[in-house]
N, C-alpha and C positions, 0 to 999 in steps of 0.2 A: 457418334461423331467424335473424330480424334479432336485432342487440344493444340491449338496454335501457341508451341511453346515462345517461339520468338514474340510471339503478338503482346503475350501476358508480360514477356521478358521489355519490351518495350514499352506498354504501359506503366511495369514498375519501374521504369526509367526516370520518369517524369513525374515519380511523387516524390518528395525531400526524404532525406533520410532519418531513419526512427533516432539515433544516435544523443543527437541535441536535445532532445526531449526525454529522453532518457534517464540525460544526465543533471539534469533538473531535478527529474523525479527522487533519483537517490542522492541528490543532495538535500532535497526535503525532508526524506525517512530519516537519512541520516542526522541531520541535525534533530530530527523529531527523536529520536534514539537519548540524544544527547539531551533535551530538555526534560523525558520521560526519567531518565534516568536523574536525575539533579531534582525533579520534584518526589521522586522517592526515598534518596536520599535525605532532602526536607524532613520527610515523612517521619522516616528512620531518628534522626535528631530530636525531634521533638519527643516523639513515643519514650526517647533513652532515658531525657529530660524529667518525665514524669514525675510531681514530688512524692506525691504520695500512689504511684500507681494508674493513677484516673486523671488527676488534675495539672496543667503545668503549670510555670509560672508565669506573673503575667509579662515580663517581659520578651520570654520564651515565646509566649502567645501572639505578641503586640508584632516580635520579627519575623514567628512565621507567617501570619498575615500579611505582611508585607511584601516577602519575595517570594508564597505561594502566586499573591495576586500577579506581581510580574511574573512567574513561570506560567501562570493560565492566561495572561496576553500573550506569549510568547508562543504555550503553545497552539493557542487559536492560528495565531498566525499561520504560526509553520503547517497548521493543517490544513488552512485553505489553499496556501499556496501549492503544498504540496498534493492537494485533493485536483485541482485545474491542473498540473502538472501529470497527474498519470490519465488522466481523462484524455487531455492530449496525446499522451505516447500509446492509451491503449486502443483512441481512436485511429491515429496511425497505423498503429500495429496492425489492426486487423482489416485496415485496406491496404495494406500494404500482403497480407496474408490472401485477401480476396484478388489480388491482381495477380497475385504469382497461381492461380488458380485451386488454392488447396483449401479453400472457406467459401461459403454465400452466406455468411452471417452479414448482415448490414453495419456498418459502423458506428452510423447514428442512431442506433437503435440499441448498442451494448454501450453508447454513454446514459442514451436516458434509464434503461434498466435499472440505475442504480438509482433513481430516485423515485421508482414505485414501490410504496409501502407493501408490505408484506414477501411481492415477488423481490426485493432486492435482497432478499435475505438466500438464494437459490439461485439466482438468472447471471448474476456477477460472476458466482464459482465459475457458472457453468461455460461462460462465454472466454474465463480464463484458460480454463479446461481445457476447452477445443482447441483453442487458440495455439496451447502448449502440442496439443497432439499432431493439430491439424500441419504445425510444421515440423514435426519427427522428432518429438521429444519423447523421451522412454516412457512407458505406458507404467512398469513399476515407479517411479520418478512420481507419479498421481498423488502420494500419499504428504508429500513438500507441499503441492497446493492445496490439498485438504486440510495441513496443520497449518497455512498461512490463514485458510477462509476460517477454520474454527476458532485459530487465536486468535482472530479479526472482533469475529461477531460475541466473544465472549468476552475479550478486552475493553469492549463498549457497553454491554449491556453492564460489567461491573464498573466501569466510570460514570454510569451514568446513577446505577443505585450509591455507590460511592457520594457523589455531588449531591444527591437527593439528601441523604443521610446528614447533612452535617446541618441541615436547617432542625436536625432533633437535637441539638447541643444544649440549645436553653432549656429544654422540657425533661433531658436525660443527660444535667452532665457526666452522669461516668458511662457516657459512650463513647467518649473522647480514645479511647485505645480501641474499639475496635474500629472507628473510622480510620483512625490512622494506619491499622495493619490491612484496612480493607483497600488505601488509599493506596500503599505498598505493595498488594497484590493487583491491582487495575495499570501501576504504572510499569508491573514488572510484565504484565501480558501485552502491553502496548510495544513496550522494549521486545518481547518476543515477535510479536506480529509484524512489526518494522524490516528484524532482520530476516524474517520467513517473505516477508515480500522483496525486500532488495535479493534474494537469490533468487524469486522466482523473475524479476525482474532479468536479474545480470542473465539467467539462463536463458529464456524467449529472446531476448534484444540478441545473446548469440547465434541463436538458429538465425534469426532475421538477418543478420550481417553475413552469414554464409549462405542461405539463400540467395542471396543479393547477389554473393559474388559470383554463384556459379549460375547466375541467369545473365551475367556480365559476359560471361566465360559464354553463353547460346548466340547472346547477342553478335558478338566480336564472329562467331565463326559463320553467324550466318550472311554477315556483311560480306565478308570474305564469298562465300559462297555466289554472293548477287552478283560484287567486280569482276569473278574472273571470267 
C-alpha cells in the first residue's frame, strides 16, 4: 500500500513546531556548559592553592565551600530544567518524525525509556539514532551520537563517584587532590557531553525544519491540484 504523502504532510501541519522547544533546550546545555565549566575552574583554584600539596587553607576551604555549594544549586537547576526541555523537544521530534511517515517509534514511550533502570543506559541512544537516520541524517555522521551517548553516560557515572568521594575527606585527608582532579575531570566531560548534544541537537531540529518545508511545498501543490 503506497503512502498518502499529503495526508502525513497535513497531519504534520497541525503539530506546533519543534523550533521553541528547541531553543530551550540549548539554552539549558548551554548555560549548563557555563556552570560545569566555572565549577572546574573552582576545582582548579583550589588544587593550585594547596599549602602543602594535600591540604588547603582554611579560608581557601571555607570559599570553596561556599560557591561550590551555589554552583551545585545552580547546577541542579539548570539540569532539570534543561532535562523537561529536551524531553519535550524529543517528544516532539519524534511525532513529528512519525507523521511525516519515516518512524513508528511511539513518542511516549522514548520519554519514559529514559527512566527505566538499566534499559536507559541503551534505549535513549537508540531512539536518538533512529530519530537521526530515520530523517536523512549521514549514516557515517553515527559516530557524533555515540561520542554524545558515551560522554553522557561516563560524565555521570564520574560525578557521581566524584560526590561520593568527598564524604572520604574526614577519614583520608590527603585525598583532597585527587577529589579535586577527579572533580576537574567529571566537570570537563559534562562540558564535553553538553556541546556533543547541542550539535546533535542543532543537526536533527535542521533536518526537522527542511522536512517541514518540503511537505509545506506537497501541501501547497496538492491544494492547487484539488482548485483547479
Amino acid at each position: 500500500m503506497g503512502v498518502c504523502v499529503p495526508c502525513h504532510a497535513r497531519q504534520l501541519q497541525s503539530l506546533p513546531h519543534t523550533t521553541g522547544r528547541a531553543k530551550w533546550t540549548l539554552g539549558g546545555l548551554y548555560t549548563g556548559v557555563a556552570v560545569a565549566a566555572l565549577t572546574g575552574l573552582l576545582h582548579v583554584w583550589l588544587y593550585l592553592g594547596l599549602e602543602d600539596g594535600f591540604t588547603p587553607s582554611q579560608e581557601n576551604a571555607e570559599t570553596f565551600d561556599a560557591l561550590n555549594a551555589q554552583l551545585v544549586l545552580a547546577s541542579s537547576i539548570v539540569s532539570i530544567v534543561t532535562a523537561i526541555s529536551f524531553l519535550r523537544w524529543q517528544y516532539l521530534s519524534v511525532k513529528v518524525a512519525r507523521a511525516t511517515g519515516v518512524s513508528t517509534e511511539e513518542p511516549r514511550w522514548a520519554m519514559v525509556v529514559w527512566f527505566i533502570p538499566i534499559y536507559n543506559l541503551v534505549k535513549p541512544y537508540a531512539v536518538m539514532r533512529d530519530l537521526w537516520l530515520n530523517l536523512g541524517g549521514a549514516p557515517a555522521r553515527k559516530v557524533l551520537l555515540l561520542g554524545w551517548w558515551a560522554a553522557w553516560l561516563i560524565s555521570n557515572g564520574t560525578s557521581n563517584a566524584s560526590a561520593s568521594m568527598f564524604n572520604m575527606i574526614e577519614s583520608i585527608p590527603k585525598i583532597i587532590p585527587v577529589l579535586l582532579i577527579a572533580g576537574m575531570i567529571a566537570e570537563a566531560l559534562n562540558v564535553l557531553a553538553a556541546v556533543l548534544c547541542i550539535r546533535v541537537i542543532k543537526d536533527i531540529e535542521s533536518m526537522l525544519v527542511s522536512r517541514r518545508a518540503g511537505l509545506d511545498a506537497i501541501i501547497a501543490r496538492a491544494d492547487a491540484r484539488t482548485s483547479a
